[in-house]
Every structure is written in structure tokens, then in C-alpha cells.
C-alpha positions as CSV (number, residue, x, y, z in Angstrom):
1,X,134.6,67.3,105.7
2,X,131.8,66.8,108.4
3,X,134.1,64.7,110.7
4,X,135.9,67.8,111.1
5,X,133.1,69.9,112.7
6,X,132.3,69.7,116.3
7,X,129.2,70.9,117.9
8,X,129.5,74.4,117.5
9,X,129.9,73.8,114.1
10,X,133.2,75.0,113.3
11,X,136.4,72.8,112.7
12,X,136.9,70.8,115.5
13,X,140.1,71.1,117.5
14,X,142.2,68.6,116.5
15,X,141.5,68.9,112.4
16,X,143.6,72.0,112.6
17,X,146.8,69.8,114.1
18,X,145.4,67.1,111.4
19,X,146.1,69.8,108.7
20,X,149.3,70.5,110.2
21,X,150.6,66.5,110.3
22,X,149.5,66.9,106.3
23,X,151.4,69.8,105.2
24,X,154.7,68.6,107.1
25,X,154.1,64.9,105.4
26,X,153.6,67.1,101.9
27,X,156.3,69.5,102.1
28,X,158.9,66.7,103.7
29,X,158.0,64.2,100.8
30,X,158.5,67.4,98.3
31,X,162.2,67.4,99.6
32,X,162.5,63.5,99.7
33,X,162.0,62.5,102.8
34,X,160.1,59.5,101.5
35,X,159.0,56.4,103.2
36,X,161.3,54.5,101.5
37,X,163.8,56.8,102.4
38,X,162.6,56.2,105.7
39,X,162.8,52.5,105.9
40,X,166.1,52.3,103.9
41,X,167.9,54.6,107.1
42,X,165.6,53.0,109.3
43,X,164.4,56.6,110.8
44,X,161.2,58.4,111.5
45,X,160.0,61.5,112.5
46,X,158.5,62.0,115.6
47,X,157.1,65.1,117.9
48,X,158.3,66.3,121.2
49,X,155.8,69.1,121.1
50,X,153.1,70.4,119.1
51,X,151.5,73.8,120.0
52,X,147.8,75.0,118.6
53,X,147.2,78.6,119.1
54,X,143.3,79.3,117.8
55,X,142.8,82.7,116.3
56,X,139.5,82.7,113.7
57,X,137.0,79.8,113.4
58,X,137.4,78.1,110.7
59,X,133.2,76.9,109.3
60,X,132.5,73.9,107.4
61,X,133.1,74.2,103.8
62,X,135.8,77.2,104.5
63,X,139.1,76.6,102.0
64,X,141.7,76.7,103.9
65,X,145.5,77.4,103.4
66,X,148.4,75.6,105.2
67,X,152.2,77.2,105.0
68,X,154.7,75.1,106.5
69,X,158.0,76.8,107.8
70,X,161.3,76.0,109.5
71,X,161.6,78.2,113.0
72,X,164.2,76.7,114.7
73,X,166.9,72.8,113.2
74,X,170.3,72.0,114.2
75,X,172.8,72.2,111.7
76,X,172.9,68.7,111.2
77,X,168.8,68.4,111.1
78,X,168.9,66.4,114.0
79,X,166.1,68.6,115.9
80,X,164.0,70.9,114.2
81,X,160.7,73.0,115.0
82,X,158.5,73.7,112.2
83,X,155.7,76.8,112.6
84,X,152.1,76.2,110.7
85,X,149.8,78.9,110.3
86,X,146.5,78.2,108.6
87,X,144.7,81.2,106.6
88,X,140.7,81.2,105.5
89,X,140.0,81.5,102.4
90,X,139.7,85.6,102.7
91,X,143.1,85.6,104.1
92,X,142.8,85.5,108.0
93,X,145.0,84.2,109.9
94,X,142.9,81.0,111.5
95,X,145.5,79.4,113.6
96,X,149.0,78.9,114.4
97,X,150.6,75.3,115.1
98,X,154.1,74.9,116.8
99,X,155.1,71.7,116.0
100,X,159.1,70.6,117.7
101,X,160.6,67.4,116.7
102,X,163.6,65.0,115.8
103,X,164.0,62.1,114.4
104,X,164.1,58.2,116.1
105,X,165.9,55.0,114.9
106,X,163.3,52.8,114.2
107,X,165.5,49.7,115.9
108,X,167.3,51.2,118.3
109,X,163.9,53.3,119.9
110,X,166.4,56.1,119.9
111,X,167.2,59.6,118.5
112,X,169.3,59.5,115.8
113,X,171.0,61.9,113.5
114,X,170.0,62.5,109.7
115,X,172.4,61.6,107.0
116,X,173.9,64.0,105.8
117,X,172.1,64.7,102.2
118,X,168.9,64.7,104.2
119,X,170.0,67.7,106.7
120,X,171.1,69.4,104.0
121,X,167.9,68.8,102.1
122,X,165.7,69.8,105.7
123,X,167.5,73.1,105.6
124,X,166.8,74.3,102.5
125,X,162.4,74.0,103.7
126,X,161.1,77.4,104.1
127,X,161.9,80.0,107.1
128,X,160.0,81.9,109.6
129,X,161.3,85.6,110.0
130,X,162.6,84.9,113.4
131,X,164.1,81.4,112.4
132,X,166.9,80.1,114.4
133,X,169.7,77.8,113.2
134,X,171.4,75.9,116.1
135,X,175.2,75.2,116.1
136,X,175.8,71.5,116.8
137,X,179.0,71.5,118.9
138,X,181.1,68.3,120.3
């Protein structure tokens, strides 16, 4: 898409975390972490963090590939970090997003916990090789 290309025409920076924000909404809405799901438990997802790390340029009219993978959640999917990394279409690795997050109470403005079903269903997204699980304690 041409409003993706900057001046240099490649991709421009922030398409790539654009691409990121689309796979998580895909592969969270695969596991039914809908928007009505959303409003019924009156949560939303929200970032703490989100890190770009730019390997290959990607051109304009490049397919691109987008894997979306758990590296680090609590137990109880309270807090979760989620690793991108887009390919080109010949299989290089283009860039890597690092993307931390939790989940906020859209009345309270406050972090809140998942229910139950829905940590379970988070935990069972894809893993990075080094993924961590965190033990929630007390």
C-alpha cells in the first residue's frame, strides 16, 4: 500500500508495528478474544511496551509474512509479551517487534485480571523457543 512507503521508498517505520497490531488482533480473535467478549467483561488490551528491531527493508509491493508468538504471560494471562517477526516473501527475516502488555478494566481505568477461560485460551497461542511462563504467587 503506498501509505506505507516513506521516502526512501521502503515500508515506512511504523507499518511494520501496524502489521504487528494486525496479527495480534487476528490471532487473539482466532482464540475468542472478541470485541464482544471484550465489552461483555468490560476489558481491553493495552501495551506497556512495544519494541521494533529493523533487520531487511521491506519494498513496496513485497508480500510479507507476520508470525505471532507468546515469549513471556503469567499463569493467569494477566500480563503477557508477545514476539512478531516479519519474513519477505523469499524468507528473510525483515524485522522483529516486541510487543509487552496486560489487560485494563474499561470502567475502573485499571489492570485487571482475565477470566479464567480466557487465560487458559491465551496460553494455548503459539511459543517462542525461549518462552517464559510466570508463576502468579499471593
Amino acid at each position: 500500500m503506498w501509505s506505507q512507503i516513506d521516502a526512501n521508498m521502503h515500508m515506512r517505520h511504523s507499518a511494520y508495528a501496524d502489521l504487528g497490531a494486525q496479527a495480534r488482533l487476528e490471532v487473539m480473535q482466532d482464540k475468542g478474544f472478541t470485541s464482544e467478549m471484550m465489552r461483555k467483561y468490560m476489558i481491553g488490551p493495552i501495551l506497556f511496551r512495544e519494541e521494533l528491531l529493523y533487520k531487511k527493508e521491506i519494498r513496496p509491493n513485497e508480500t510479507v509474512g507476520v508470525t505471532c508468538k507468546l515469549s513471556r504471560c503469567r499463569q493467569d494471562g494477566s500480563r503477557w509479551s508477545i514476539r512478531h517477526e516479519i519474513f519477505k516473501e523469499n524468507g528473510e527475516l525483515a524485522a522483529i517487534i516486541n510487543a509487552d502488555g496486560a489487560w485494563i478494566d474499561q470502567i475502573r481505568r485499571k489492570l485487571a485480571p482475565l477470566p479464567e477461560d480466557f487465560a487458559t485460551r491465551l496460553l494455548t497461542l503459539d511459543k517462542t523457543e525461549d518462552y517464559v511462563e510466570e508463576v502468579v504467587t499471593g
